[in-house]
C-alpha positions in Angstrom: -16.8 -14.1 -6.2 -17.0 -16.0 -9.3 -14.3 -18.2 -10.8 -13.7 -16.3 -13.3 -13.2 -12.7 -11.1 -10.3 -15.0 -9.4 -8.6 -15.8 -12.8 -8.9 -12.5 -13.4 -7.9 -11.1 -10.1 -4.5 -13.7 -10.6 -3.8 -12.7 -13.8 -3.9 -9.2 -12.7 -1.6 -9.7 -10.0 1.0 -12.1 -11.5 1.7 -9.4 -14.3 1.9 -6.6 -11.7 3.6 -8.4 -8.5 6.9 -10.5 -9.8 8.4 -7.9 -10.9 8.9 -5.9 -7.7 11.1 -7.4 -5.0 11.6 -4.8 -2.0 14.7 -4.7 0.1 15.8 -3.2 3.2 17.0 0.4 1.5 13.5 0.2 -0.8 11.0 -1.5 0.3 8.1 -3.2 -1.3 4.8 -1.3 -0.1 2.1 -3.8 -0.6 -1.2 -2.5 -0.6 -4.4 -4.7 0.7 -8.0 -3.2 0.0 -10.9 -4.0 1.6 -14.9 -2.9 1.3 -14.4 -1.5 4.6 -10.5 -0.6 5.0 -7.1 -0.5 3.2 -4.1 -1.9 4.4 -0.7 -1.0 3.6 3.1 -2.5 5.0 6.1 -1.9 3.7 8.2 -5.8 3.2 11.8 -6.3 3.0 11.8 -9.6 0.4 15.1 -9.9 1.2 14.6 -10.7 4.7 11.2 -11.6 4.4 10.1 -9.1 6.8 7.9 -6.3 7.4 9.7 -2.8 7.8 5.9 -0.8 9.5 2.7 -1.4 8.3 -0.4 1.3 8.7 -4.3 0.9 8.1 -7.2 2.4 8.5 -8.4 0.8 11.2 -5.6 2.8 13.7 -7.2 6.3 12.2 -8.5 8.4 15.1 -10.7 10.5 13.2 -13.0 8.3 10.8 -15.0 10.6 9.2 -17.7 8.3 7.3 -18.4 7.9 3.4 -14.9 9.5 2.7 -12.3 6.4 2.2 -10.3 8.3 -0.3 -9.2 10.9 2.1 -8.7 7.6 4.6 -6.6 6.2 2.2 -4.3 9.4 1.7 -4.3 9.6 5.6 -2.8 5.8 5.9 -0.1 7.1 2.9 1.1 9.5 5.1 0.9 7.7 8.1 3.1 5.2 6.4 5.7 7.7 5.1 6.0 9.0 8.6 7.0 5.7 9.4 8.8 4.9 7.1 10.8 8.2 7.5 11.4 7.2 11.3 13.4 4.0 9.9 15.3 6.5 7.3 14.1 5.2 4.6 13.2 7.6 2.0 12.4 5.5 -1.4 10.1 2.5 -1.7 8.3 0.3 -4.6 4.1 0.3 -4.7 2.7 -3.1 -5.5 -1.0 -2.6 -5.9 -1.4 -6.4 -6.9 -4.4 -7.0 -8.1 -6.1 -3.8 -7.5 -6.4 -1.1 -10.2 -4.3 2.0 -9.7 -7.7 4.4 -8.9 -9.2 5.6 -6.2 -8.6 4.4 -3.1 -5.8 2.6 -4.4 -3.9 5.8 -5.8 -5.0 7.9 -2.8 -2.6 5.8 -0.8 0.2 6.2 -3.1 -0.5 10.1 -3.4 -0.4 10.2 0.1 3.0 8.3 0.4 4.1 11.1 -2.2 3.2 13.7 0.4 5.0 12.4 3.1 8.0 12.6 1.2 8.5 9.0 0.2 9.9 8.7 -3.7 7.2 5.9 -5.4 
């Protein structure tokens, strides 16, 4: 990565992130993208703890070439969990990814799992 895709990545992430603190009734669910996977956990900045996290990595079936529908499984494998803990609200920090494809997969799939974003 070049210097400039950092500054950009940091610029991008300080207008998006400081804005949204989680706490233990509405969590922050903070979303971590990689070539390979995508991460999500859900943080309590109150406490400075994680509520449940859920990635792509724990998916049984990992059907190749289709990490959009990965992404909306992880989603609802969060809001299941998240559900368990009653918690039925929660704030989506994408930092400094863009709010597309994989990225909004996640959040549609938190949407289905019945978890207000």
């Amino acid at each position: 990565m070049t210097n400039k895709t950092l500054q950009r990545y940091k610029r991008r992430k300080n207008r998006v992130s400081p804005n949204i603190q989680g706490t233990a009734l509405r969590p922050r669910v903070c979303v971590f993208r990689s070539n390979k996977f995508i991460y999500a956990q859900a943080i309590d900045d109150l406490s400075a703890k994680t509520i449940v996290s859920a990635s792509s990595t724990e998916l049984k079936e990992k059907s190749k070439g289709v990490k959009t529908a990965q992404a909306s499984q992880v989603g609802k494998n969060l809001a299941e969990a998240l559900k368990k803990k009653k918690i039925v609200a929660a704030l989506f920090d994408r930092s400094r990814f863009a709010y597309a494809g994989r990225v909004k997969a996640l959040a549609e799939g938190l949407r289905e799992g019945g978890i207000k974003v």
